[in-house]
C-alpha positions as CSV (number, residue, x, y, z in Angstrom):
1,X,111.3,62.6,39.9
2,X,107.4,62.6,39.5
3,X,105.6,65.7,39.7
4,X,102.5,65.3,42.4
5,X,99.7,67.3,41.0
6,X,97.2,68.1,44.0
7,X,93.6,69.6,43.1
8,X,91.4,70.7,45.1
9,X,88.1,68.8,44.3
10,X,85.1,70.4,46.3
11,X,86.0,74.2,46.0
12,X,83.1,75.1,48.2
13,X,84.2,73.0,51.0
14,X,87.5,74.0,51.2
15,X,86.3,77.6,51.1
16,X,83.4,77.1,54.4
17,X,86.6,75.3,55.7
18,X,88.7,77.7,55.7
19,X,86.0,80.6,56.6
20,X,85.7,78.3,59.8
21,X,89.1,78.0,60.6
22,X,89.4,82.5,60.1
23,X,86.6,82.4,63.0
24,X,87.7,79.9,65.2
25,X,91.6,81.6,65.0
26,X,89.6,85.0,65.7
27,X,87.7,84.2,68.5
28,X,91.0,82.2,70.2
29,X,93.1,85.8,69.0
30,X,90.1,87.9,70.7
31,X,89.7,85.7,73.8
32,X,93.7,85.2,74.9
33,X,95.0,89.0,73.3
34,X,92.1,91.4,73.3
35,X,90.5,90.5,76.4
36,X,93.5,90.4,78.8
37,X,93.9,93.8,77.1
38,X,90.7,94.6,77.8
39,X,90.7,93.5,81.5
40,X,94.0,95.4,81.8
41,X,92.7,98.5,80.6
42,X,89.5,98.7,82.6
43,X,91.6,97.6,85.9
44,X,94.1,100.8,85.0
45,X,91.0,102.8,84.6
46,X,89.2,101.5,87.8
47,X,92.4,102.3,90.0
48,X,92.4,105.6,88.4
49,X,89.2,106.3,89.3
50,X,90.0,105.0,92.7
51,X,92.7,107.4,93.2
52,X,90.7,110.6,91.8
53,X,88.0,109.6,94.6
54,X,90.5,109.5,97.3
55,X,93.2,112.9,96.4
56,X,91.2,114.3,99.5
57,X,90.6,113.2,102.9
58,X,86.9,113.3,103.9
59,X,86.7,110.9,107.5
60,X,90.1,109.6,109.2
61,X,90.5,107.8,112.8
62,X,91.3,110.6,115.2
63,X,92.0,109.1,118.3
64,X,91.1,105.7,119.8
65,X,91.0,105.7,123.5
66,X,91.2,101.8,125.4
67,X,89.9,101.0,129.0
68,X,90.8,97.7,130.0
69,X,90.0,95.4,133.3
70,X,88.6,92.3,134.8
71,X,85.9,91.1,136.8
72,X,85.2,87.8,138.5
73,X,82.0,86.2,139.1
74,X,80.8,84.7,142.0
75,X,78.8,81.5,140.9
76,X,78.5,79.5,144.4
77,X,75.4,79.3,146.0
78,X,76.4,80.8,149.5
79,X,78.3,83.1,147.9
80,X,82.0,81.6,149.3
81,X,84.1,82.1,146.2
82,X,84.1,79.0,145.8
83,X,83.1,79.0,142.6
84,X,84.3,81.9,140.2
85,X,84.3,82.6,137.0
86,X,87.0,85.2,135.1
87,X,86.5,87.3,132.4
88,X,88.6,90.4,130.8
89,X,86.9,93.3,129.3
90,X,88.0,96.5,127.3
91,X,86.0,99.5,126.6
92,X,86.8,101.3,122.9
93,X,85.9,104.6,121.9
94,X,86.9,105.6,118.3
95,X,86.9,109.2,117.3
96,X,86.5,109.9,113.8
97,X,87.5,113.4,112.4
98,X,85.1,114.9,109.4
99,X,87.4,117.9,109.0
100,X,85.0,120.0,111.0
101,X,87.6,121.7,113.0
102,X,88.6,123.5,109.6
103,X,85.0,123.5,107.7
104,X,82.2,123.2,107.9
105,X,79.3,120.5,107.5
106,X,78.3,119.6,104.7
107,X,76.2,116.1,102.6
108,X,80.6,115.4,102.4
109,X,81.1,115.4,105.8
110,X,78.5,114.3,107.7
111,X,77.0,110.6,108.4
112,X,73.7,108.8,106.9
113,X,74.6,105.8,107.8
114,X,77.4,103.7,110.2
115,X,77.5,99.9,110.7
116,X,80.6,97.8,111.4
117,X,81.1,93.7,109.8
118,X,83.7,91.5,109.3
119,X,84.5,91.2,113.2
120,X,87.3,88.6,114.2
121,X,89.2,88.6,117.0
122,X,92.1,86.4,118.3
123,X,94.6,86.1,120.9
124,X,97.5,83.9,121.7
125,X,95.5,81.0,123.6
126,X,92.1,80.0,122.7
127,X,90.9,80.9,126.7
128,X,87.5,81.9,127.1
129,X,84.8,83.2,124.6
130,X,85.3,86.6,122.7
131,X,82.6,89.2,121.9
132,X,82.9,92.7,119.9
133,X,79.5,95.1,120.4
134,X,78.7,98.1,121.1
135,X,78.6,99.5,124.3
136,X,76.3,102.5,126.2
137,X,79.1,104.9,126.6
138,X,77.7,105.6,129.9
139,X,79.3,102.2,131.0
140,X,82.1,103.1,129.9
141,X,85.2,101.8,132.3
142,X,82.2,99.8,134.2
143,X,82.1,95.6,133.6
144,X,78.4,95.0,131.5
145,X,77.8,91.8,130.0
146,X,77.3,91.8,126.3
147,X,75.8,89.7,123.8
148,X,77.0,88.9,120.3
149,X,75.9,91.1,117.2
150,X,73.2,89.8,114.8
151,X,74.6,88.3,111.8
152,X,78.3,89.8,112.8
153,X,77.3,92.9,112.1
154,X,76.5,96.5,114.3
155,X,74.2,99.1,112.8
156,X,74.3,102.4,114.4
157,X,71.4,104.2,114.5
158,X,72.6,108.3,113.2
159,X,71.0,111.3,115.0
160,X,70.7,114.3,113.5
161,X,68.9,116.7,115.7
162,X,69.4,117.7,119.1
163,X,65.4,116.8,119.8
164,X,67.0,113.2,118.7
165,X,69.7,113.2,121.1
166,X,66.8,114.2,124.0
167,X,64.9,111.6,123.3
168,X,67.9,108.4,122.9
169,X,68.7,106.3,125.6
170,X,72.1,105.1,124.2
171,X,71.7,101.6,124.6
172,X,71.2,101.0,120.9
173,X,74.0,101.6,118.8
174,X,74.0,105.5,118.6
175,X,76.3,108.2,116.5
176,X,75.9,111.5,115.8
177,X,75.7,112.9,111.8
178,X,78.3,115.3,112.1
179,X,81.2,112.8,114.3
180,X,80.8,114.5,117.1
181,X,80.8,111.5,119.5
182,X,82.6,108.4,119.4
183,X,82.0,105.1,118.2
184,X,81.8,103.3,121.6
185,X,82.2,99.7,121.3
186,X,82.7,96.9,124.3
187,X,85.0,93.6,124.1
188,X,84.3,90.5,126.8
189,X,86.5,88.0,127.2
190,X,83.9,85.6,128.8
191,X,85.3,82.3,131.3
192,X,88.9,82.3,130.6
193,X,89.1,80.3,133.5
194,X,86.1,78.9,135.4
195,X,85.4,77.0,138.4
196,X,88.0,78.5,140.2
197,X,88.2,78.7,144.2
198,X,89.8,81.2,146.0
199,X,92.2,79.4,148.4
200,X,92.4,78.6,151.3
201,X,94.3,81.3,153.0
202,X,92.6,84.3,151.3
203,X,89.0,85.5,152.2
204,X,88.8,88.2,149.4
205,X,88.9,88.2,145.6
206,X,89.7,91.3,143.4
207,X,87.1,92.4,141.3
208,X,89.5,94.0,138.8
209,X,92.6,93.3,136.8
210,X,94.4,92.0,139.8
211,X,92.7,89.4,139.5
212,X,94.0,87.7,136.8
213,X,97.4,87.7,138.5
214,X,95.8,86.1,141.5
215,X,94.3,83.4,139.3
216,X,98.0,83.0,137.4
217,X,96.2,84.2,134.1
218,X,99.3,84.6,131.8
219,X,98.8,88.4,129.9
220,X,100.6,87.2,126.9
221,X,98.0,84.4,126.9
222,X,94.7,86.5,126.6
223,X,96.4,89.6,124.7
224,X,93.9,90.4,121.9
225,X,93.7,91.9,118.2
226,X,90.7,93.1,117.0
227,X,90.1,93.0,113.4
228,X,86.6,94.7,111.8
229,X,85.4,97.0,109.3
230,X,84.3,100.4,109.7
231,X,81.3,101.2,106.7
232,X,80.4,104.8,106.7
233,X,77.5,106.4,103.8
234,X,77.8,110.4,103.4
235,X,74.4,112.2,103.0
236,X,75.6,112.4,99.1
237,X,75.9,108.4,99.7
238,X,79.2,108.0,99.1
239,X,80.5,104.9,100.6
240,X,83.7,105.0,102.5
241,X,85.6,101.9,104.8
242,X,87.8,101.5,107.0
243,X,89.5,98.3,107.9
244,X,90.5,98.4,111.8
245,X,93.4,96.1,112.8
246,X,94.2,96.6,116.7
247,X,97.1,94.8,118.6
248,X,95.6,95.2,122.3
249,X,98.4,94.2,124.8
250,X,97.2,94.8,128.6
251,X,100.8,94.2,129.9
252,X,103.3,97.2,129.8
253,X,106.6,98.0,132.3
254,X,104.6,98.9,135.6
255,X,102.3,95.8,135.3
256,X,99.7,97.1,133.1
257,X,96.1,95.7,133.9
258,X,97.0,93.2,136.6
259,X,97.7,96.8,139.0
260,X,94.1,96.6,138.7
261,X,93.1,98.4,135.5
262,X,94.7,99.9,132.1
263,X,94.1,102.8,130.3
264,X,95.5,103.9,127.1
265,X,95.1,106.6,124.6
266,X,96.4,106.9,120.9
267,X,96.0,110.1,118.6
268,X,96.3,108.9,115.1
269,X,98.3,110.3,112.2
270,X,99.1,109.4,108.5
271,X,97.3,107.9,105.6
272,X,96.9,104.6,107.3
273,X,94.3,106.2,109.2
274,X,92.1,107.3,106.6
275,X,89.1,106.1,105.1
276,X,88.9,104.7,101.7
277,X,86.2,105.9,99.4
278,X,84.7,103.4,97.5
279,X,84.1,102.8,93.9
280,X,80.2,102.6,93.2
């Protein structure tokens, strides 16, 4: 058998060669294995940090309290219900606790700013047109028109001195620094059904929930979630959210909202409630 003799001609070459392949093999070794290990161990220490930041409860969802009704609008010209329009509406107040009740108020505890986003609503059927705003809490329970928020998006104005509070008019988006008053919000369900005539035998029309029965507006139809985010800074601007999700139904065993109106309250319990303190 012959004996292959292989020799290496352009020692330099093969060396730059080879120096090039270490580097290429380094970078591949540094891009696959170290930085995956990398990512892994700054997600671990991010959701660390995460939990540290929220071992204690500073602002939960104490209560949320939901007024709901209907109204129908007379659009003829000679005022004969002959032309009608239907809408549903629900009025939302949302208590948020601060711990006060056991504390007191501190930069923690106490608001420098409020705005909700992400607003999205659905329901069964696509009937009618769907608005989320906030609403003058002296309205509360009574029907108000109401007019979609700017860029999807409701900024509260904060007061922080009684002299404030004197001197507001509510119908800007108002809370109070230390959570003393609710966020009061308003949801229209404008036209579900329009164009419609009260008949023939009836004279009247119920400017209430009853009215949807007397138009044969199914319940399960128009049956709403709400879906939006709750942003709160602290006075030490810490940045804390709070991601609503509300199944509304305005049915229940006695008839719910078609007996005219429908009120509900809910006091809120448990971690679910609370709100999350950001990572800055």
């Amino acid at each position: 058998m012959s004996k292959i003799n292989f020799k290496i001609k352009n020692v330099k070459l093969a060396f730059v060669i080879l120096i090039v392949i270490s580097i290429i093999l380094i970078l591949l070794y540094s891009h696959f294995v170290l930085s995956e290990s990398i990512t892994k161990d700054d997600f671990a220490s991010d959701m660390i940090q995460i939990s540290d930041n929220n071992e204690e409860t500073v602002f939960s969802i104490q209560k949320i309290t939901l007024y709901s009704n209907a109204n129908a609008i007379d659009n003829s010209k000679d005022q004969s219900l002959s032309d009608v329009s239907i809408c549903q509406y629900s009025d939302l107040a949302i208590y948020i606790d601060n711990g006060q009740a056991n504390s007191e108020l501190t930069n923690e505890n106490t608001i420098k700013e409020l705005y909700i986003d992400n607003i999205f609503m659905t329901s069964k059927l696509d009937k009618g047109t769907k608005i989320l705003n906030y609403k003058n809490p002296l309205n509360f329970g009574k029907y108000k028109d109401i007019e979609e928020p700017t860029n999807n998006r409701i900024d509260f104005k904060i007061i922080n001195t009684n002299q404030e509070n004197e001197n507001n008019d509510y119908d800007e988006p108002t809370f109070f620094t230390d959570c003393s008053n609710p966020i009061n919000l308003g949801y229209l369900n404008k036209d579900i059904l329009t164009n419609y005539s009260v008949s023939a035998d009836s004279s009247t029309v119920s400017f209430n929930g009853k009215v949807l029965k007397e138009a044969n507006i199914s319940l399960d139809d128009i049956n709403y979630t709400l879906n939006f985010t709750i942003h709160i800074v602290n006075n030490l601007n810490e940045k804390f959210s709070y991601n609503m999700n509300l199944d509304v139904n305005l049915d229940d065993n006695n008839g719910g909202i078609y007996n005219g109106y429908s009120y509900k309250g809910k006091t809120t319990t448990g971690n679910q409630y609370r709100f999350f303190r950001e990572v800055i």
